[in-house]
N, C-alpha and C positions, 0 to 999 in steps of 0.2 A: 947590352940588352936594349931594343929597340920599342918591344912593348910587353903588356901581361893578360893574360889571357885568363877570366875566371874562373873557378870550378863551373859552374853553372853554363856560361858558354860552351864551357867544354863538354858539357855533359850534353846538352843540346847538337852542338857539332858532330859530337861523335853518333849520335841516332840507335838505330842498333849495332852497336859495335860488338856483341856477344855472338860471332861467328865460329869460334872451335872453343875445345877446353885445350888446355887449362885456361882460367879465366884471365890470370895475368899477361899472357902470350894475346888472346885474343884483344883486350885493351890495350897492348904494346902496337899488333897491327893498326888496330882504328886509329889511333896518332902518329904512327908511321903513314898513314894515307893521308890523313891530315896536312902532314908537312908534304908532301908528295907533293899532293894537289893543288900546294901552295893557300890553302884554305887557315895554315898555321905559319905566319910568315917566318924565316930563319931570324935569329936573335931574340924569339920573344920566350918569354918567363912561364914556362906551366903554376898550374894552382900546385901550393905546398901539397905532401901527400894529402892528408888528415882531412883536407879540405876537401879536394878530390875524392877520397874514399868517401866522407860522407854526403858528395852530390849523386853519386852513383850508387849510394849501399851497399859498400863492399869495404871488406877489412883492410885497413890501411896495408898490412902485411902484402895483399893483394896488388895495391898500389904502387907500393914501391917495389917490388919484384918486377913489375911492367915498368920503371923507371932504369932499372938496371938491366933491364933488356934493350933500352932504346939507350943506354949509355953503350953497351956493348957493340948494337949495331949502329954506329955511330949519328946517330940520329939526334941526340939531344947530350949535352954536358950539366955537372952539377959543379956550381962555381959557391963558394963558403960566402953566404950572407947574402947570395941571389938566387936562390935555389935552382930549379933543374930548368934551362936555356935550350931552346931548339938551334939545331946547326944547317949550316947550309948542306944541302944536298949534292956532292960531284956529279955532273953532267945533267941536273937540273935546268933546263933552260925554257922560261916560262915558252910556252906553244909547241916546243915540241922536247919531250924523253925517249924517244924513240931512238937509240943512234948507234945500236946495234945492227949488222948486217943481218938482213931479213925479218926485221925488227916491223911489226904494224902498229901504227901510230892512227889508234881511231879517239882521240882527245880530242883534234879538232876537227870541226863539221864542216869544212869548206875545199871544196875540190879543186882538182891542179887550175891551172888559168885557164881563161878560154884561149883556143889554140889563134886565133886572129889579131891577139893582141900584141905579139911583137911587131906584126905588120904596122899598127897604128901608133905605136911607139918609135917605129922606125922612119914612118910622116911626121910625126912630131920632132924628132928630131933635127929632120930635115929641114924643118923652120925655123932650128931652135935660134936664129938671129933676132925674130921677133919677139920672142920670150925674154932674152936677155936685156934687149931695148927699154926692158918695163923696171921698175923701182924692185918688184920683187914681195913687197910688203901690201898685203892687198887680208883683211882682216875679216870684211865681209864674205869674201871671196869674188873668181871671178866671175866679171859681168855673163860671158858667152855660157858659163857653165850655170850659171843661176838661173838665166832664159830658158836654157835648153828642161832643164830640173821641171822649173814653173811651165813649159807648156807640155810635159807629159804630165803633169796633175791635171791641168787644165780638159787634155785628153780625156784624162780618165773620170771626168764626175766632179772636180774641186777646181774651180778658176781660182788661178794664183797667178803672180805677179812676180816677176825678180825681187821686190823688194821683201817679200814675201818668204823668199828664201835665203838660208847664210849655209857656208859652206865649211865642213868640220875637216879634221884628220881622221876619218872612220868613225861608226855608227858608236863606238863605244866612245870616242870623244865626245859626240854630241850627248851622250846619255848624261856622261860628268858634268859637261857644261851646264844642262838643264837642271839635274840636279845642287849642283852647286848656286845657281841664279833665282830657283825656284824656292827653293826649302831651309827653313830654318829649324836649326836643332831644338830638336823636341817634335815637329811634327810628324804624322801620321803618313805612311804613305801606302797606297793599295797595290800590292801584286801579285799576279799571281804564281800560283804553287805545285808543281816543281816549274819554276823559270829560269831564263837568262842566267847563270851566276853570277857575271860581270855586273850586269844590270842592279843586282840587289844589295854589289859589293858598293857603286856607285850611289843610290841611295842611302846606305850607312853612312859612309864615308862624311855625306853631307848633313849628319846628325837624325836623318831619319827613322823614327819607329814605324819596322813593317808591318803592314797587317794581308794575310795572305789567304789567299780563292782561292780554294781546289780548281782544279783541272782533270779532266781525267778523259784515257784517246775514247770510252765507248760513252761518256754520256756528257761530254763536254764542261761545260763553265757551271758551276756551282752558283744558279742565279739568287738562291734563296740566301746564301752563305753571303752574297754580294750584295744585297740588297742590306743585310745586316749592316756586314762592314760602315758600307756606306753613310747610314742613319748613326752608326754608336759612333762608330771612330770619325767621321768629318775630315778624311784625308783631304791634302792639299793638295796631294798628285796620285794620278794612277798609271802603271806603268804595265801596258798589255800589248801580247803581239797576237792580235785577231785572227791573222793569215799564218795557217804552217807555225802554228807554235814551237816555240823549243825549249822544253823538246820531245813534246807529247806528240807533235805533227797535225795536232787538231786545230780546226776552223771553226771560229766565230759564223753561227747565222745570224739571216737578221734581225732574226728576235730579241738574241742572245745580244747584241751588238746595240738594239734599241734599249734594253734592259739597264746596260753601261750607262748609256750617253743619257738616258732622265736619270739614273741616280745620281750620274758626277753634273749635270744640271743643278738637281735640286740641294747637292751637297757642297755645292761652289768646287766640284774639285777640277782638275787642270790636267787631262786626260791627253797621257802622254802613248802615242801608239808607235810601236817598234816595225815596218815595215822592210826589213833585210831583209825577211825572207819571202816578202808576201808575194812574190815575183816566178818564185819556184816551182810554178805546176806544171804534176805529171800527166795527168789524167783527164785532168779539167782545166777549160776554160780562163785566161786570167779574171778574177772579177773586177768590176768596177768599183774606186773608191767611194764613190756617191751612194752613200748609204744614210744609216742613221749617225755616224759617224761625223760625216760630212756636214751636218747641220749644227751640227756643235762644237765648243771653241778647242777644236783639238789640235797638239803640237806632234806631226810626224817627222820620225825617225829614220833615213833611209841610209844605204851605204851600197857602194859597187863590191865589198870585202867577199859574199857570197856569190853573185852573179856572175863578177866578171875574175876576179882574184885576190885574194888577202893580199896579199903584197901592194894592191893601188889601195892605197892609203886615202880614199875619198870617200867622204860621211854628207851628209847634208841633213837641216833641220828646217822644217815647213811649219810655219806660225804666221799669225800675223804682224804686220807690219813692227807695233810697237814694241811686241814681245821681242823680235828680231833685232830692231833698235836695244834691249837690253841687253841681250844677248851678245853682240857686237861690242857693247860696252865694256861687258864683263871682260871677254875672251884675254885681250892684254895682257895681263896679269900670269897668264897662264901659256898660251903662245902667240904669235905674233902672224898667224895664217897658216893655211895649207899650200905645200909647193906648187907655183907656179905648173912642174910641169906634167906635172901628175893631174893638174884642173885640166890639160888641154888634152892631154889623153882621154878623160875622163868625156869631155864635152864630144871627143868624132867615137866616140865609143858608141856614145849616147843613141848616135844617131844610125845605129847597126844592130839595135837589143833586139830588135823579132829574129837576127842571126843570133844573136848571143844566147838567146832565151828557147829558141829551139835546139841549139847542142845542149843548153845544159836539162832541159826535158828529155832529152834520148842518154843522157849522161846518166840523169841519176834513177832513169827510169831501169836500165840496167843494173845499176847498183841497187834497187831497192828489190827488184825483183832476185836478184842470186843471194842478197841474203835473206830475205823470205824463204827462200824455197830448200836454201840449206837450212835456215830454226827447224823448218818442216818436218827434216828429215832429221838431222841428229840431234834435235832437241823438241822432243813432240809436247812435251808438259809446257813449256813454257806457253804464254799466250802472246802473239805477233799480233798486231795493230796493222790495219789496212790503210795507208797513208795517200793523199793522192797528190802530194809535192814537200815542198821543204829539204830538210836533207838529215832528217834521222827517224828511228823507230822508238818507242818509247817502250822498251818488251820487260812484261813482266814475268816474274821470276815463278817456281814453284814450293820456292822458300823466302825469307828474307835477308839474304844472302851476299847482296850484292856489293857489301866491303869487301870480305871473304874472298871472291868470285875474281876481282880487281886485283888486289895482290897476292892470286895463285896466278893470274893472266901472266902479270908480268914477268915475271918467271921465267913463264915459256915466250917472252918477247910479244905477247898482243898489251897495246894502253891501249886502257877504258879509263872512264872517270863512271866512278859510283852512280848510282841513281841519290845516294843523300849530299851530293856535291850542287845538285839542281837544287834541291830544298830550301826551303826558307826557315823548318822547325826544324830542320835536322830528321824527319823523317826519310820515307819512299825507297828503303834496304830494301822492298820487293822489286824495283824496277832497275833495268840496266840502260842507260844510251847507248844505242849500237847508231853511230852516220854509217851512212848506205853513199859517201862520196870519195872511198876508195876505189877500185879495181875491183869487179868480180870475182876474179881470182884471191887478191889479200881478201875479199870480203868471205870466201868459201873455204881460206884457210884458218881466218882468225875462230870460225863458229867450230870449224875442227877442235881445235885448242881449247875452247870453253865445253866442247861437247865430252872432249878426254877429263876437265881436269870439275866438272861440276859433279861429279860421283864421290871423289876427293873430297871438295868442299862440303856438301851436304853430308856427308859420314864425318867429317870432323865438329863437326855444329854440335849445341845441345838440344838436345830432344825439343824442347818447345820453338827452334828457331826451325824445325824445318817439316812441323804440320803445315798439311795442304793447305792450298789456298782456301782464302774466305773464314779460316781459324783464327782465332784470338793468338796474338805471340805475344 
């Protein structure tokens, strides 16, 4: 046993878990999704029944019948004097479940590589004498690739500086690191809801209590809810991505953005902006950093992970100078730099993004339009979101469903991750993440599959889980 998980967490995690009857089968799924989605790590300890029955209001009898369901499907063991233990998952492999032939894997939101990138790996290669010349152990990162980083800020609205910038193993490292340097256990920190998951698992991690901002794709950032936050809780960090949210796909305007920057002004907070995606327009214009934003002591997040390919493993964090100096400090402990030769790929890439950035605008402008226009047609109730880059749709449901919905997908071989997997309370079972940076084709067969099998779902639900929208569940 590696950890223990409360009733109370779990009853939060699970959100609405009351997807079919019987009731015990349906809270067998919601922690079967759980450990799926690796939201329940393998080894850890569920709450006794008794405890569990009474976070959720349900007869222990009830409890433990969904305990001996997930003992049968192998999914959790009951060991004497540690009670019931989650088990690892076979063929579990965190970023991709998919590994069935014909199998679509829409879990993660980031498209094949851009196709020019062997090419620039194959120049880097061709010099790799000079690379090997070097010590190898470079913490900051490198000089050519921190330049290059600092004068497309500089470009776009925000003069910055090599020193200005440090160089991570992808945006999710940088997240840990900041949070790790930034926050002490016990404090408060702002994010919003439904966000990042990694993001908020990264905040926990470093003893953070969240406090979390609706979002929502038709009427944006919940300024009033934010302005609250701000004043009661005195976060010391806020952790938001402006551009192309994820995974509502919504944009911060300026008002919205000026709103942020005096609250986390007047609340000392340290306003941490996630900019992977901010890169990704379809429709529209890139905007300019220089905003309200700009004016204030903000730490950006960027990463090549979206743009150019998951697989290049380059993150980078933009601060000022001293914060960088800590930041540097810290890292050590943790690792020892970003490869060499992945910085230098990363830095002739760099200098190729209006190619990069216009295949992946004609990329996912395809993908988001064929799965539009498939929700259209065999899913008319749902409600589709008008996106104008990023790389997913945030589609709400016509029930609250979307545990249910996930492992009847899988099934028939489509991964999704839940809409309560983005949550911060463990709500949002009305919304599904569909990425739009498959294949049009995977993307017009997977809404097939959801269109066959969401009749299913919704007839095995209880009466109250599957009133129209805008009904109290």
């Amino acid at each position: 046993m590696d950890s223990r998980i409360t009733a109370r967490s779990l009853a939060t995690a699970l959100g609405g878990w009351r997807t079919r009857d019987p009731a015990y089968e349906a809270l067998a799924d919601g922690i079967r999704l759980l450990c799926l989605d690796n939201r329940i790590a393998a080894r850890t300890a569920l709450p006794a029944e008794r405890e569990l029955a009474a976070a959720l209001g349900l007869s222990r009898t009830t409890v433990a019948t969904a305990y001996r369901s997930l003992r049968d499907s192998g999914h959790i063991e009951s060991l004497r004097g540690s009670g019931s233990v989650t088990l690892p998952q076979r063929g579990r492999e965190p970023g991709k479940v998919a590994t069935g032939e014909g199998d679509i894997d829409l879990q993660q939101a980031s498209p094949a590589a851009w196709p020019g990138l062997v090419g620039v790996m194959s120049e880097v290669a061709a010099d790799a004498a000079t690379l090997v010349a070097r010590a190898g152990y470079e913490t900051r990162g490198a000089l050519a690739l921190r330049a290059a980083i600092a004068d497309r800020y500089t470009a776009a609205g925000v003069p910055t500086t090599p020193d200005e910038v440090t160089i991570t193993t992808g945006a999710q490292s940088a997240i840990h690191l900041l949070a790790q340097t930034l926050l002490r256990r016990g404090d408060r920190a702002l994010i919003e809801t439904p966000t990042y998951p990694h993001a908020a698992e990264a905040l926990r991690s470093a003893g953070a209590r969240l406090v979390g901002v609706p979002v929502t794709t038709d009427a944006g950032w919940d300024l009033d809810r934010a302005a609250q936050a701000y004043a009661r809780a005195m976060p010391r960090v806020a952790y938001l991505m402006p551009r192309f949210q994820n995974p509502t796909g919504r944009s911060m305007t300026l008002s919205e953005e000026a709103v942020f920057a005096d609250a986390a002004q007047r609340a000392g907070t340290i306003l941490v902006i996630d900019e992977t995606t901010a890169e990704l327009a379809i429709d529209d214009a890139r905007a300019s950093a220089a905003g309200p934003f700009a004016s204030t002591a903000v730490v950006r997040v960027g990463s090549l992970g979206k743009t150019v390919w998951g697989g290049l493993r380059i993150g980078w964090i933009r601060a000022d100078a001293s914060l960088i100096d800590r930041l540097v400090a810290a890292r050590p402990s943790r690792d020892l730099g970003t490869p060499e030769f992945e910085q230098a790929v990363a830095a002739r890439v760099l200098e190729r993004m209006p190619d990069v950035l216009a295949q992946r605008a004609a990329l996912l402008r395809d993908g988001r339009d064929a799965l539009a226009d498939a929700l259209a047609e065999r899913l008319p109730d749902w409600r589709v979101p008008r996106v104008d880059g990023g790389v997913a749709m945030w589609v709400e449901l016509d029930a609250p469903l979307s545990s249910g919905l996930v492992l009847a997908a899988r099934t028939r071989g489509v991964f999704l991750s839940a809409g309560s997997r983005f949550a911060v309370d463990g709500a949002h079972d009305r919304h599904l993440r569909i990425p739009f940076t498959a294949s049009a084709a995977d993307l017009r067969r997977a809404v097939t599959v959801l269109a066959q099998i969401w009749p299913e779902v919704r007839a095995a639900a209880p009466v109250t889980s599957v009133e129209p929208m805008g009904a109290l569940v």
